[in-house]
C-alpha positions in Angstrom: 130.2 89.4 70.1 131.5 89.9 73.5 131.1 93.7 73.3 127.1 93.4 72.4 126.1 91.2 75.8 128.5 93.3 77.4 126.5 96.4 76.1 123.2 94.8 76.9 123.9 94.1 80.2 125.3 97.3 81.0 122.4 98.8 79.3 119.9 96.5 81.4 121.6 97.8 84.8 121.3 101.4 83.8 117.6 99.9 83.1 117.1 98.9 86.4 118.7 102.0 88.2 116.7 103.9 86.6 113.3 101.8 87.8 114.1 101.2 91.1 115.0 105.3 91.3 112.2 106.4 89.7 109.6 103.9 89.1 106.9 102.3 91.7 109.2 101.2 94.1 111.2 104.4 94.8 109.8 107.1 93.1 109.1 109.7 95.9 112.2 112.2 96.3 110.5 114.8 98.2 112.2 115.7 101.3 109.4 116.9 103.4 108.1 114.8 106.5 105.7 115.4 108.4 106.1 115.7 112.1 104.5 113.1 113.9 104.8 111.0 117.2 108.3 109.9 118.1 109.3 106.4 116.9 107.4 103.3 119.2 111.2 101.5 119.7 112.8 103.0 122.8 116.1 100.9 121.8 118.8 103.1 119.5 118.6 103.4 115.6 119.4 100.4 113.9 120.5 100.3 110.0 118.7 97.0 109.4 115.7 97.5 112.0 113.0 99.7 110.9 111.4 102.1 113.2 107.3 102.3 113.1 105.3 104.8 114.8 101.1 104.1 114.3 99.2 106.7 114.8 95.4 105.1 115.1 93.6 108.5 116.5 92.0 109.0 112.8 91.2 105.5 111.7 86.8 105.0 111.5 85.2 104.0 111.1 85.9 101.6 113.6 88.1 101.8 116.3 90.9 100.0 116.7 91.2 97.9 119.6 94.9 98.3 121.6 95.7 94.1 120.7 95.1 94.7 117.3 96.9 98.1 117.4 100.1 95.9 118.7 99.6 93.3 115.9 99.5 95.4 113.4 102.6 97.3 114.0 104.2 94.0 115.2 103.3 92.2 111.4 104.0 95.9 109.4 107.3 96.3 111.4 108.5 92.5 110.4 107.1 92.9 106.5 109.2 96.3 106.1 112.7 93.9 107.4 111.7 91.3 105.4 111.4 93.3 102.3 114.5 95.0 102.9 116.3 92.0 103.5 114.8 90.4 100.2 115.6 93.3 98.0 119.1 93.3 99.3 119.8 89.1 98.9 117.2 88.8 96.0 115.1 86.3 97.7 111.6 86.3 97.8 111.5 83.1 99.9 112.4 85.3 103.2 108.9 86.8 103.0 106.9 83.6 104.3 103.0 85.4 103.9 103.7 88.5 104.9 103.1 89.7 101.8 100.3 88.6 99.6 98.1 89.6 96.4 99.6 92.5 94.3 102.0 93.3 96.9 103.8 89.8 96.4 103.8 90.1 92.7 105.1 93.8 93.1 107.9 92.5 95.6 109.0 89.8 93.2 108.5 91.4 90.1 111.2 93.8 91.2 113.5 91.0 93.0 113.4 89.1 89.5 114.2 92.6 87.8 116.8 93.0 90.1 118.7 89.7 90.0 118.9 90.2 85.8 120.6 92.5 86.3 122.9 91.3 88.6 121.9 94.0 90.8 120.6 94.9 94.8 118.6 97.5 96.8 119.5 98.4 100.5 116.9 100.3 102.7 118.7 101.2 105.7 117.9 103.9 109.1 114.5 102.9 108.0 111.7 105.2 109.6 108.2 105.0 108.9 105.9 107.6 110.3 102.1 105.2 110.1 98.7 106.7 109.8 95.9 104.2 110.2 92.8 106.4 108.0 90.8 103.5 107.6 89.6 100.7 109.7 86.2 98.5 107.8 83.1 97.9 110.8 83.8 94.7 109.9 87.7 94.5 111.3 88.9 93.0 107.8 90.7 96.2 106.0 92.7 98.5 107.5 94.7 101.5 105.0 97.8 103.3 106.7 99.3 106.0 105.4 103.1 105.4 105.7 105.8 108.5 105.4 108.8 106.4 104.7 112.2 107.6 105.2 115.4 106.1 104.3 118.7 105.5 103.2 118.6 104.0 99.5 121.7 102.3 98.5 122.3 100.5 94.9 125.0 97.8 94.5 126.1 96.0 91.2 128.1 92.9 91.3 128.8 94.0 95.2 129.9 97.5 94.2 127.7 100.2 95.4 126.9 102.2 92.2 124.1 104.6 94.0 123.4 106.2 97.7 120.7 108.5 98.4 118.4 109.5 101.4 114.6 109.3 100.4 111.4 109.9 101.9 108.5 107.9 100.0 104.4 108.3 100.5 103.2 104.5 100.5 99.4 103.7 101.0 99.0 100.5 102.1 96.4 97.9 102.5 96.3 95.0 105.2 94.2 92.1 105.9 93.8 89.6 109.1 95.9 86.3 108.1 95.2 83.3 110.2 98.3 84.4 112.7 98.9 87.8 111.4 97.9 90.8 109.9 99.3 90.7 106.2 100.4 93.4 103.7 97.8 93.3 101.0 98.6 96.0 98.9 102.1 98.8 98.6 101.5 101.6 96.7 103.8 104.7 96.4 101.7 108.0 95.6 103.1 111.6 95.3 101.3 112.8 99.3 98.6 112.1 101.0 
């Protein structure tokens, strides 16, 4: 009996390497970024700090103003460390608002996956190259366009089973919160 739970849970991690490779979270491979502006930090790469450049020049068809500009890679910034650090403890407490709707349930549906398995993801030199393409008259939407490149590492009981350098399309939707701007909605998509 010892040899069928021990089969089905090595079966469920190969399961779960296999989503978080090539399912929603992780699923672009393509090696092609695009140039864009240099990162906004001026302080040296860090592993666990993620590097944001925003681009607003083609966001309409409102304009967006320079304090929300700063908010908004302040808040997207902070929800990229924060996802990070949850995928790599398995903790969805650590995200405190900063994601909500579908992208919560997304987040935790693949922290809950994760932690079955017995299982964590690493995002680290994280660099995300932001186009804002859509700001609503009405301030209340805003859709970047995020070319996300990074190193993926994949850890089983502590043991890092997987390591691989990805670059990922994500479209992403975000909202005003009461102190914030929030992450609405993650999707990866093939390009842009």
């Amino acid at each position: 009996m010892t040899t069928n739970i021990g089969n089905r849970r090595s079966f469920s991690r190969s399961v779960l390497v296999a989503f978080v490779l090539f399912g929603v979270l992780f699923p672009g491979l393509a090696k092609a970024a695009r140039p864009g502006a240099s990162p906004v930090d001026s302080a040296p790469p860090d592993s666990s700090a993620p590097q944001v450049a925003l681009n607003i020049t083609n966001a309409g068809p409102r304009a967006i103003e320079a304090l929300t500009e700063h908010a908004v890679l302040r808040d997207y910034k902070f929800a990229w460390a924060r996802m990070s650090q949850a995928l790599e403890t398995n903790s969805p407490d650590l995200l405190n608002g900063l994601l909500e709707g579908t992208a919560s349930v997304w987040l935790s549906d693949e922290i809950k996956s994760q932690r079955r398995a017995g299982m964590n993801s690493r995002c680290l030199n994280q660099v995300h190259k932001v186009d804002a393409v859509f700001y609503s008259p009405e301030g209340d939407l805003l859709e970047l366009h995020d070319t996300a490149e990074y190193d993926l590492q994949i850890s089983d009981s502590g043991k890092m089973i997987h390591n691989q350098h990805v670059v990922v399309h994500y479209v992403v939707l975000m909202t005003p919160g009461a102190d914030r701007w929030v992450v609405r909605q993650i999707q990866s998509v093939p390009q842009f």
